[in-house]
N, C-alpha and C positions, 0 to 999 in steps of 0.2 A: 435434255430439254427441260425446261426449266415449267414445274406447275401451274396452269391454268386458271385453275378455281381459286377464289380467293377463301380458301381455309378459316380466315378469319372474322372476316364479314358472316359467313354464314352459321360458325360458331356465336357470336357476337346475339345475333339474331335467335340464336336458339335460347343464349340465356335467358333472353326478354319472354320465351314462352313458358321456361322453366319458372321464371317469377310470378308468373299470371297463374300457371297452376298451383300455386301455394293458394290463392284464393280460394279454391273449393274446397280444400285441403283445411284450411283454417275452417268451414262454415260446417264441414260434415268432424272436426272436432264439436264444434257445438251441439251438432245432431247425438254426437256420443254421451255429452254430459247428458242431456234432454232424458236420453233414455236409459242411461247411466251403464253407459257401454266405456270401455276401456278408451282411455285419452289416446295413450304412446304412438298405438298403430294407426293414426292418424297426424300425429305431434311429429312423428320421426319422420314420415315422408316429406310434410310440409317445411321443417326446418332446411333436410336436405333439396330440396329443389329448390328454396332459396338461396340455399348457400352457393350449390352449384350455378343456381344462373343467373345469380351476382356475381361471381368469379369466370363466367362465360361473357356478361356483359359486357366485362369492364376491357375486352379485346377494341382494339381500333377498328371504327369500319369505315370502310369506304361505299360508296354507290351500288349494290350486288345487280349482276344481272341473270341471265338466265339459269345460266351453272349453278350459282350460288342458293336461285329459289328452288330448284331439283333439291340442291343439297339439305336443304334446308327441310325442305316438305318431306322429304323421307326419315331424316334424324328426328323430327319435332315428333313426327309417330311414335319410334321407335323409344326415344326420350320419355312420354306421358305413360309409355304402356311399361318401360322398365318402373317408373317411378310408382305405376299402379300397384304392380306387385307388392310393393313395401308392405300394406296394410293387410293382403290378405297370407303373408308369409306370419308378421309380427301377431295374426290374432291364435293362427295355430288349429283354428277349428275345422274338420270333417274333412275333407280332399283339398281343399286348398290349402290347405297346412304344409305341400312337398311344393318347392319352387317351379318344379316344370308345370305343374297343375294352376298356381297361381299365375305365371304367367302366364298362360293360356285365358285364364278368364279373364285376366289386365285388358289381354291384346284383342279378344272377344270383342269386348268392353270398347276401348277407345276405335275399334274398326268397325264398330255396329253391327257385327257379326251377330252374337246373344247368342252364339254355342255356348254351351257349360258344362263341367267339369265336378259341380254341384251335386250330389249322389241325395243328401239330407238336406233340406231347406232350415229345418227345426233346429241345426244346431251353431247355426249362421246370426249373427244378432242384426238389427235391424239396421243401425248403421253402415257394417260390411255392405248390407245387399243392397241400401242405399247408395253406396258409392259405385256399384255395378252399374247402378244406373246414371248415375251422375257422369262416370265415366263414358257412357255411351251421349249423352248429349251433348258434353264438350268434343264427341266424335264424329257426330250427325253433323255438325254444320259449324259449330261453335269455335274447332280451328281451323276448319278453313277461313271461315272470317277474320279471324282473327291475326293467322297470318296473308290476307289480303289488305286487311287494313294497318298491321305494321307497316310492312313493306312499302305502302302505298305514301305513308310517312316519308319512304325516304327516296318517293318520289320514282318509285317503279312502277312500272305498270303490272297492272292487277290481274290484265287478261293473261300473260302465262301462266300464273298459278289456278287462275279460273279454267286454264285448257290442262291443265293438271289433274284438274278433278271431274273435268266433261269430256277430254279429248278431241275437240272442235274446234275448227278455227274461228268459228262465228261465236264472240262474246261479245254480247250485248252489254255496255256500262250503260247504270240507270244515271248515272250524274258524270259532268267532266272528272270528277274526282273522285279514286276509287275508296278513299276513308272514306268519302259520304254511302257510295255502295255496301261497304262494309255492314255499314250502322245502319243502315233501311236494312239490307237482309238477316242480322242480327236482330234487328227488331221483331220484323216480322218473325222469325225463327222464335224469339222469347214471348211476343205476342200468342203466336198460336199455342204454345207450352202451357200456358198462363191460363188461355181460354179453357183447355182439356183439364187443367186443373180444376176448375169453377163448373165445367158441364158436370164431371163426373162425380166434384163431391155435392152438387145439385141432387145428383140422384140418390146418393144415402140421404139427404135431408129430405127427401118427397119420399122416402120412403120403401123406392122399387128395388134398391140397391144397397142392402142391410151391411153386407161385405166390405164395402168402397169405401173403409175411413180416409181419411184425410191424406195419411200417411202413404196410402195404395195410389191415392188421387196422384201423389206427387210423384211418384217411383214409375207410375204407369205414363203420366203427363210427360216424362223426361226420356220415356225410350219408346213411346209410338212414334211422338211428330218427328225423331231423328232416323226414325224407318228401323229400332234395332232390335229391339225385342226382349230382351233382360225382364225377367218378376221377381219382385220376392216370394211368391206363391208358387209351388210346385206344380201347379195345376193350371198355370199360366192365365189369360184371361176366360176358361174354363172355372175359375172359381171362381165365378162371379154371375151374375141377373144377366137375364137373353139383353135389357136394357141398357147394359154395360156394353156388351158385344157389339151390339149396334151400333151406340156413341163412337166405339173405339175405330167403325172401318171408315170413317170419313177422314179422320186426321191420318191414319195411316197412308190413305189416299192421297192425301191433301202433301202430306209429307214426303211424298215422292213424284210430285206435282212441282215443275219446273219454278224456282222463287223470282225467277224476271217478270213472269205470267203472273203471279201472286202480287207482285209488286204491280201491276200495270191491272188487274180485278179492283185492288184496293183503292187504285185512284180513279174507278168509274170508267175505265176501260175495259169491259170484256171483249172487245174484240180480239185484241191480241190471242188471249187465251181460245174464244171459239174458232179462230181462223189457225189455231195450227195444226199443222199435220201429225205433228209429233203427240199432242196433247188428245187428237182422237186415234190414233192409231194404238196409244195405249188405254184408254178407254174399252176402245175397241177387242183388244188383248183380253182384258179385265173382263169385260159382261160375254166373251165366248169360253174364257177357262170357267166363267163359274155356269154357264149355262150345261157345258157339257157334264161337269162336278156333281150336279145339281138333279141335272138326267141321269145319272149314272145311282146317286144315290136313291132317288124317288123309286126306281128300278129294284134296285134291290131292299126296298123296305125299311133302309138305317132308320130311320126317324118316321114317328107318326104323322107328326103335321107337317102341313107345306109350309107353314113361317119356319120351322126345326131347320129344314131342309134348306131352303135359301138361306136361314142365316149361316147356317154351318159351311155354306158350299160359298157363298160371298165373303166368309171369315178370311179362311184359309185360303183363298185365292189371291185376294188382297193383301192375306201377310205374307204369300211366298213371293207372288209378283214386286211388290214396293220392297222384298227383302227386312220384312220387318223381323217376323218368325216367332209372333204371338201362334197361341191354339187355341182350342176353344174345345176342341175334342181328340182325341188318340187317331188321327187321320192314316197313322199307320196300320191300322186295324181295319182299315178301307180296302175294298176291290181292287182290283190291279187296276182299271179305268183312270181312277179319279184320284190314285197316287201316282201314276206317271202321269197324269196332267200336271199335277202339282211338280211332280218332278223338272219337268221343262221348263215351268213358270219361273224355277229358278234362274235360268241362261237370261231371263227377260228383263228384267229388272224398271225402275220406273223411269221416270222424265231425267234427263242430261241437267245440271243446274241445281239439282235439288240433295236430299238428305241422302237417296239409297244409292245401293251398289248394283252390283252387277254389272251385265255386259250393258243396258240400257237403252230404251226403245229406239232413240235417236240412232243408234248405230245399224240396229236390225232394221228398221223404217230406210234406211240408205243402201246397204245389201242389196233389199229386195229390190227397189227402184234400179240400182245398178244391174242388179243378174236380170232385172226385165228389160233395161235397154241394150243387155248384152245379146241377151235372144233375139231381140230385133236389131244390132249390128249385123249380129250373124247373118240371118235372111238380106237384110240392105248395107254392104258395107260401104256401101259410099253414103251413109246417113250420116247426119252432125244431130245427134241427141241430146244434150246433155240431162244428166239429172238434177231434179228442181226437189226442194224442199220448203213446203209454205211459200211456194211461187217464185224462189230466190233460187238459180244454180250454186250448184255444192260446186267448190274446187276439183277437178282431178286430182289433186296431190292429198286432198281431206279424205277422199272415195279411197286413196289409195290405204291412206292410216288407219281407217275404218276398217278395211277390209283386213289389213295385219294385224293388230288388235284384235279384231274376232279371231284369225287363226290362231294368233299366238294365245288369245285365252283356254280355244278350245285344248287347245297341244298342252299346254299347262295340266288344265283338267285332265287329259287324258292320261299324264304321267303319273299326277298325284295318286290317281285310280289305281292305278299300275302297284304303288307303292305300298298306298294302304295294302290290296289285296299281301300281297306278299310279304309284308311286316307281318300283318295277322297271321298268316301262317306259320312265319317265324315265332312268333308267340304262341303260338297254339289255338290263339282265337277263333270263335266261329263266326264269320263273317262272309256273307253272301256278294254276288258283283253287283247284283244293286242296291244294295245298302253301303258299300265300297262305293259305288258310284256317288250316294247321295251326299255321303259322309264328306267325300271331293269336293265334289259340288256348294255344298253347304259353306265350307270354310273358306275356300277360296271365294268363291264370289260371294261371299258375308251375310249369307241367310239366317243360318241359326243351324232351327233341329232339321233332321234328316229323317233314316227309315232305322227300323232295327232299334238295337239297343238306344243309338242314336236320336231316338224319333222326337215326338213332340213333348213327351212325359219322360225322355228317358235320360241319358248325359253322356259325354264324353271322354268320362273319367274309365272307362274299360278299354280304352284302346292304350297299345303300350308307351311308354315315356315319346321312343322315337316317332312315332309318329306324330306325338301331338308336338311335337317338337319344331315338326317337318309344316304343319298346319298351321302352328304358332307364326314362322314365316311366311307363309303364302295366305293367310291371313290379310298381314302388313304389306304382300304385294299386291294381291288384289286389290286392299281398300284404296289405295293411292293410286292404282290405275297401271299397275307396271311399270311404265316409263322409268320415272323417276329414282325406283329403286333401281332397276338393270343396269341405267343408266350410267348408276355409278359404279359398274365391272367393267367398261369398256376402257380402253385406254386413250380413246379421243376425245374421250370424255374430259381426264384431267392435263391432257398433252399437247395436243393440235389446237 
């Protein structure tokens, strides 16, 4: 039986992403002269992603449809995170220097994950750790747009790649035409970047923010609003004024703040945004993990002041919930309370439509509604319920994708678990099952730090090759949402 997928179309298509990534590629050359960082490991990547996806372009295409954008949305990943590698393999310095450790922080990087592998900050030059971030904003939102608005080029539609990254049948197009979508949520995406840039180096020029040069403005500006987490600072946004911390949890928030809703604020509609269910029910999420966070720390004394307390307990709720995976303080050093909260925050992740990962409120907000109207089948089965989201019923067959999705992420999770444990053993490592758990948790659904060596201050480079090997890929399946990778192991996939 003769191949399915058009092989070529969606090679074709990948070279045109491989081209566009030479562009950052050229501009953090520049950043290397600036600060008189070595050219090569930035030169060598750049040339070869042009070469290769000029010689990937130049394939015939025809019209791609659904197959072809699956195929496409998982190689383009896989494609930016191999070519990340190039610069941190060619510079040689501290734990990125071994390929499996480099490509672990590529795929970190492009998955908005901000695990690290990073042991010495100090020995890293500023352009490397600028591309960490770089690479996580063209990760946050920058290709999906990017292949929404190719594609859309060529006159496909946008909503399967948009339910690629939300899982939802319900995609809302802001214009008939999804290149115009593209470029509003691109905007806005570069817009809000833009703005964190200017808040934050407002505050070194006012003076409350000695720390925030220019250069931190821009590294931080580039991996909050994409929900990812990456610093050049060891100390994450802990080295920095309580007035930093502050500035930082709104765009965090903001960044895992559905962008249809963002788009429809900007044009003098907040209704949209106050009337959804999705957008209070993680609200909702947010000010009960930090209130408990919050009680739990006051309780035990962490901090003298009550501003300590909320900022610290509103920090790190916000960076584990939006999946961003800034710190602010060693939260692993915290009560058992107020680190299994953070624990679960992780499974939560922010609004469907937006920057972060995770499982995503939208999914859990439907669960519940469903197992509530399952409770009341059960007592009344002759009821016709259906469940309503922002006053619209959800599909059955969506409720159904919802609810596999969540098992199969948990099942996922639960195996990784399984793995780590028992690798470290094999290793000899000492590793606990909930730091095993967090460590799971963290990579796959794209948080960052973890517990344990793992934590907020710590890195990822102590766990053994195969492991992060194993993380490296379910990294790149979580951030695409599973689908699309599995996808391409079935045989119906390139046959029927």
């Amino acid at each position: 039986m003769a191949i399915r997928v058009d092989v070529r179309t969606s090679a074709s298509l990948l070279g045109t992403v491989l081209q566009a990534l030479s562009i950052p590629l050229s501009a953090l050359i520049g950043v290397a002269a600036l600060y008189g960082d070595p050219l090569l490991p930035f030169a060598t990547p750049m040339v070869l992603s042009l070469a290769v996806g000029t010689g990937l372009a130049r394939y015939e295409r025809s019209t791609p449809g659904p197959r072809e954008a699956f195929l496409l949305v998982a190689l383009a990943w896989l494609a930016v995170a191999l070519v990340g590698t190039v610069p941190f393999v060619l510079v040689g310095a501290g734990t990125l220097a071994t390929p499996v450790n480099a490509l672990f922080e590529s795929m970190s990087g492009i998955t908005t994950t901000g695990a690290t592998v990073i042991a010495d900050f100090s020995v890293h030059s500023r352009s490397i750790l600028l591309w960490r971030s770089v690479l996580q904003w063209l990760g946050g939102l920058g290709v999906l747009v990017l292949a929404v608005g190719l594609l859309s080029e060529l006159a496909v539609s946008g909503a399967q790649l948009m339910e690629t990254e939300t899982q939802t049948q319900d995609v809302t197009k802001l214009t008939p035409k999804i290149a115009s979508t593209a470029r509003l949520l691109g905007g806005i995406y570069a817009g809000l970047t833009g703005l964190m840039v200017v808040v934050l180096f407002a505050l070194y020029l006012a003076g409350v923010a000695p720390a925030m040069t220019l250069y931190d403005a821009v590294a931080h500006a580039l991996t909050a609003v994409s929900t990812a987490g990456f610093s050049p600072r060891a100390a994450s946004i802990g080295a920095f004024s309580p007035a930093v911390q502050w500035a930082v949890i709104p765009f965090m928030f903001v960044g895992a703040t559905n962008f249809v809703l963002l788009y429809h604020l900007l044009q003098g509609d907040p209704s949209r945004l106050r009337n959804s269910e999705e957008f209070r029910f993680y609200l909702t999420v947010v000010l009960g993990a930090t209130a408990l966070v919050a009680a739990s720390l006051a309780l035990n004394g962490r901090f003298v002041t009550v501003e300590a307390t909320l900022r610290h307990a509103l920090f790190q709720v916000v960076s584990i919930v939006t999946t961003t995976g800034y710190a602010t303080v060693d939260f692993d050093a915290w009560s058992t309370l107020p680190r299994h909260v953070l624990f679960l925050g992780m499974f939560v992740g922010g609004m469907a439509g937006s920057t972060t990962c995770s499982i995503k409120t939208v999914r859990w907000l439907v669960v519940l509604k469903a197992f509530r109207r399952d409770l009341f089948t059960a007592i009344h089965p002759e009821a016709i319920r259906p469940v309503r989201l922002t006053g619209s019923p959800v599909d059955e067959s969506t409720i159904r994708d919802i609810y596999t999705y969540t098992l199969v992420s948990i099942v996922i999770f639960s195996l990784l678990t399984v793995f780590v444990v028992v690798d470290a053993a094999r290793a000899g490592l000492a590793l606990s099952e909930f730091e095993a758990m967090g460590a799971a948790a963290s990579t796959f659904l794209n948080i960052g730090p973890a517990f344990g060596f793992a934590g907020p201050y710590g890195s990822y480079a102590g766990f053994p090759a195969s492991t992060k090997l194993v993380m490296t890929v379910l990294m790149w399946l979580g951030r695409i949402e599973i689908l699309p990778v599995l996808v391409l192991f079935t045989r119906a996939f390139w046959r029927s």
